[in-house]
C-alpha positions as YAML, in Angstrom:
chain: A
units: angstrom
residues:
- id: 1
  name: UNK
  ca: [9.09, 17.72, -2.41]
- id: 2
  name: UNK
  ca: [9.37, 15.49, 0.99]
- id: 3
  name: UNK
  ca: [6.36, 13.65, 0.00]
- id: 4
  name: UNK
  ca: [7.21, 13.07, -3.48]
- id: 5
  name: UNK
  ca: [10.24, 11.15, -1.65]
- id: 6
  name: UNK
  ca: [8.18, 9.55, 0.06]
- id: 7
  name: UNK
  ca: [6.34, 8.23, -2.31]
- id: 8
  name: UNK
  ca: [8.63, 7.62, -4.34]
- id: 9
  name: UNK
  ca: [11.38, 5.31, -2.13]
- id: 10
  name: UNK
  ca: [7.85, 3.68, -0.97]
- id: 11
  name: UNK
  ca: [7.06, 3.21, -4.90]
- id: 12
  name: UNK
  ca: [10.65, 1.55, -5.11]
- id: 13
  name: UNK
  ca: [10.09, -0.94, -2.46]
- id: 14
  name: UNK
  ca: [6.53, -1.70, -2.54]
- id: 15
  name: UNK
  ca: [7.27, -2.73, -6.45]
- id: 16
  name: UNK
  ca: [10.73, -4.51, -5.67]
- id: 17
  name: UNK
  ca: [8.61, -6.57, -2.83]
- id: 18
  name: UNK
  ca: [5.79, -7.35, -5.72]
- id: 19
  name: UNK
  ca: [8.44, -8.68, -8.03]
- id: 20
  name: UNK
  ca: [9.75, -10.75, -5.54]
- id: 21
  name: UNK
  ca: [6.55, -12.08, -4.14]
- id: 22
  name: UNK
  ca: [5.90, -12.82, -7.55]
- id: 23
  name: UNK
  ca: [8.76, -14.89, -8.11]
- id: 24
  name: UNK
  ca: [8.67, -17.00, -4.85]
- id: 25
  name: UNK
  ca: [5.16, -17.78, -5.60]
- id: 26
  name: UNK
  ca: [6.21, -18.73, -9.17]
- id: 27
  name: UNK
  ca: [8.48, -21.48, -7.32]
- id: 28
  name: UNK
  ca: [6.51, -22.60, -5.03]
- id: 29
  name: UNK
  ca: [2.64, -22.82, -6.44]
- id: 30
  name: UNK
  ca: [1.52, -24.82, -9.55]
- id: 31
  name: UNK
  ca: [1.07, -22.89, -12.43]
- id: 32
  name: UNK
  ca: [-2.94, -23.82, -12.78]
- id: 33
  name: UNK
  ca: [-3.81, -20.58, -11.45]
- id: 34
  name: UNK
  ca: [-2.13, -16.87, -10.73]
- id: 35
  name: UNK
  ca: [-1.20, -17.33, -7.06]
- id: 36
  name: UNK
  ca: [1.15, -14.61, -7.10]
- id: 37
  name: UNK
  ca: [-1.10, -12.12, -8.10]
- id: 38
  name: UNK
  ca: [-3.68, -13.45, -5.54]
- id: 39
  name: UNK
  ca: [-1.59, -13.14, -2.41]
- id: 40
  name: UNK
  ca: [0.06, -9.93, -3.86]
- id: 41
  name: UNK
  ca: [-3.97, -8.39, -3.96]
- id: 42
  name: UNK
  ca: [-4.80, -9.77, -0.54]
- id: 43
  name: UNK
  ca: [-1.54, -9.20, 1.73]
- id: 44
  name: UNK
  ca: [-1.73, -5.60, 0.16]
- id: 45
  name: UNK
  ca: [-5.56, -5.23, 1.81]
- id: 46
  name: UNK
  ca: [-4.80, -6.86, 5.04]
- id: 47
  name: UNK
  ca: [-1.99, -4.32, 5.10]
- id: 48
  name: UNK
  ca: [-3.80, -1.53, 3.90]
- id: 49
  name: UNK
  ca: [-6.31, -2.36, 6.59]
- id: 50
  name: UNK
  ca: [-3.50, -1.78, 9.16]
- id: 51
  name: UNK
  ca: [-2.01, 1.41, 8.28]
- id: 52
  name: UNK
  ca: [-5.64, 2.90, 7.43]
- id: 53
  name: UNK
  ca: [-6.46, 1.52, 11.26]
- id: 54
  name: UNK
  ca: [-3.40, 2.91, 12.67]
- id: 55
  name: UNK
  ca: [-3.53, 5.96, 10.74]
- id: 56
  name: UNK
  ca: [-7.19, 6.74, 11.97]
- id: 57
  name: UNK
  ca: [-6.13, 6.06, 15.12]
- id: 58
  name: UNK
  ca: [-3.41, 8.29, 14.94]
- id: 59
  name: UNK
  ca: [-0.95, 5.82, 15.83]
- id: 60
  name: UNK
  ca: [1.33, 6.84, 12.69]
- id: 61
  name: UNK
  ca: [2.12, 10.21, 11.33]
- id: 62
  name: UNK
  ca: [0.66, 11.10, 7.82]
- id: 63
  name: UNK
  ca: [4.27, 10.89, 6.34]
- id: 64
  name: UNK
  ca: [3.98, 6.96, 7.37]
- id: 65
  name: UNK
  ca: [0.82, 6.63, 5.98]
- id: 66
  name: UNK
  ca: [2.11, 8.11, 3.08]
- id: 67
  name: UNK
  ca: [5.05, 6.45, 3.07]
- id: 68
  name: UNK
  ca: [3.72, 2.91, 3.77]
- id: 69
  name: UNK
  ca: [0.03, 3.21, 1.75]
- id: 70
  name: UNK
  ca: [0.41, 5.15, -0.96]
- id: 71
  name: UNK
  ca: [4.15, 4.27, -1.86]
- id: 72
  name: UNK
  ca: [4.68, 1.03, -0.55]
- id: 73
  name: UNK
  ca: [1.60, -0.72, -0.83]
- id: 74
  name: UNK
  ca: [1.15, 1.83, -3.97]
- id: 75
  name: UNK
  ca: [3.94, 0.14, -5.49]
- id: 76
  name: UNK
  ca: [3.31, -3.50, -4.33]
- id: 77
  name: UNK
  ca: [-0.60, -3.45, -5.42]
- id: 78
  name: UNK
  ca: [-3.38, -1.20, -6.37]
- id: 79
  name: UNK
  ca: [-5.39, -3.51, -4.87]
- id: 80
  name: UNK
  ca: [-5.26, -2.51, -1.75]
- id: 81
  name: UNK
  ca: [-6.35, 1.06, -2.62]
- id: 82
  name: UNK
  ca: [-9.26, -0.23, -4.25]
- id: 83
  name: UNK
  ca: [-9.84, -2.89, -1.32]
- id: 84
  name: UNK
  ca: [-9.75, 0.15, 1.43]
- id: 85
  name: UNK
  ca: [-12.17, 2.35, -0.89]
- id: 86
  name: UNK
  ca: [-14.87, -0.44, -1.31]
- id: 87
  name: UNK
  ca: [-14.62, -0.31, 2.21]
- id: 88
  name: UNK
  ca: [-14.99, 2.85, 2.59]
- id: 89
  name: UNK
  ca: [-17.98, 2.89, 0.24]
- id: 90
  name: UNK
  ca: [-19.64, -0.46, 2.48]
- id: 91
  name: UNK
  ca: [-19.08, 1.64, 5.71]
- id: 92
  name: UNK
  ca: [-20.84, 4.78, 4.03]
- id: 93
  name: UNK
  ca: [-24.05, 2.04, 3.89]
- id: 94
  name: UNK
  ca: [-24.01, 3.04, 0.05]
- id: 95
  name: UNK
  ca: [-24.17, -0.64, -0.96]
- id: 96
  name: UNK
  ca: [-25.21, 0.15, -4.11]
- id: 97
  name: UNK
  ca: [-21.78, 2.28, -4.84]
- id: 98
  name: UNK
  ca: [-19.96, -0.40, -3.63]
- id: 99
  name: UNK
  ca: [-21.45, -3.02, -5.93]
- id: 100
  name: UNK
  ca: [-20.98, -0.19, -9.10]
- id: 101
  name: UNK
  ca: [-17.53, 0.00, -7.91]
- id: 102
  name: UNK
  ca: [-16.18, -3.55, -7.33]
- id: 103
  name: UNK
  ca: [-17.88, -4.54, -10.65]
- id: 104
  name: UNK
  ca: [-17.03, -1.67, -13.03]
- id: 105
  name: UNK
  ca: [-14.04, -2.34, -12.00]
- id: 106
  name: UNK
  ca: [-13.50, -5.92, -11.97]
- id: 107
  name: UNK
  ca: [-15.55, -5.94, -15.59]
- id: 108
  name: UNK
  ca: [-13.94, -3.00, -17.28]
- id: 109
  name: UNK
  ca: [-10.17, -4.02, -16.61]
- id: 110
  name: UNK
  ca: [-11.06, -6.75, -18.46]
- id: 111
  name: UNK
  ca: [-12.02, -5.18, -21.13]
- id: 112
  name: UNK
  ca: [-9.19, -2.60, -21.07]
- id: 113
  name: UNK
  ca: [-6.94, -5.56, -21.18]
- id: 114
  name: UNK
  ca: [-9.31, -7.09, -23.99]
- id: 115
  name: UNK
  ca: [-9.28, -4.10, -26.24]
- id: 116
  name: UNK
  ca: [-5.47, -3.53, -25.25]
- id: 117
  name: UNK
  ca: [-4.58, -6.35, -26.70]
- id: 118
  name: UNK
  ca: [-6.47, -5.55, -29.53]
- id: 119
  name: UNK
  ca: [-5.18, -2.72, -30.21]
- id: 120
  name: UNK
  ca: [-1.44, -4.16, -29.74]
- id: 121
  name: UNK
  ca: [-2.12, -6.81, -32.62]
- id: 122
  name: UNK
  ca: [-3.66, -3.84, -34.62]
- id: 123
  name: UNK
  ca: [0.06, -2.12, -34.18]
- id: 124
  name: UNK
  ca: [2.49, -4.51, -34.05]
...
């Protein structure tokens, strides 16, 4: 039950962070292209990449790390999970998993969101 706190208040604040980001780059950026989404996806990596150092290091207890990566930075981006598991994947020298995985996924959310939408106009 402690973890699924943990998660949880992460969840809350990773996702209240996101919506904020969000907003301030809405304000400041020119709407030509989805900055808020960009920086969201790469200052959830370069975090990711901190608390999966520190964490292999054993510089933070696993209730941080779950705290931090998979509520927080769950909640702020997915990204960053996917970012740390390509990595993983690049480090394993299975390049060819890695290239699978960034593409499949890259391709088929598009056409999730493709056949989502789709499917909405089918419904509604």
């Amino acid at each position: 039950m402690r973890d699924l706190i943990l998660v949880a208040a992460g969840g809350a604040l990773g996702a209240t962070a996101r919506h904020l980001a969000a907003r301030a780059a809405i304000l400041l950026t020119p709407a030509t292209f989805p900055w808020g989404t960009f920086v969201i996806n790469i200052t959830g990596c370069l975090a990711m990449g901190v608390v999966a150092g520190l964490a292999n290091a054993g510089s933070i207890s696993p209730s941080a790390r779950l705290f931090v990566a998979t509520g927080l930075l769950g909640g702020y981006t997915t990204f960053s999970a996917f970012g740390l598991e390509a990595q993983g994947l690049l480090s394993d020298g299975r390049v060819g998993a890695v290239l699978a995985y960034v593409l499949g996924q890259v391709l088929l959310a598009m056409v999730g969101v493709i056949l989502g939408l789709a499917i909405a106009r089918r419904i509604g």
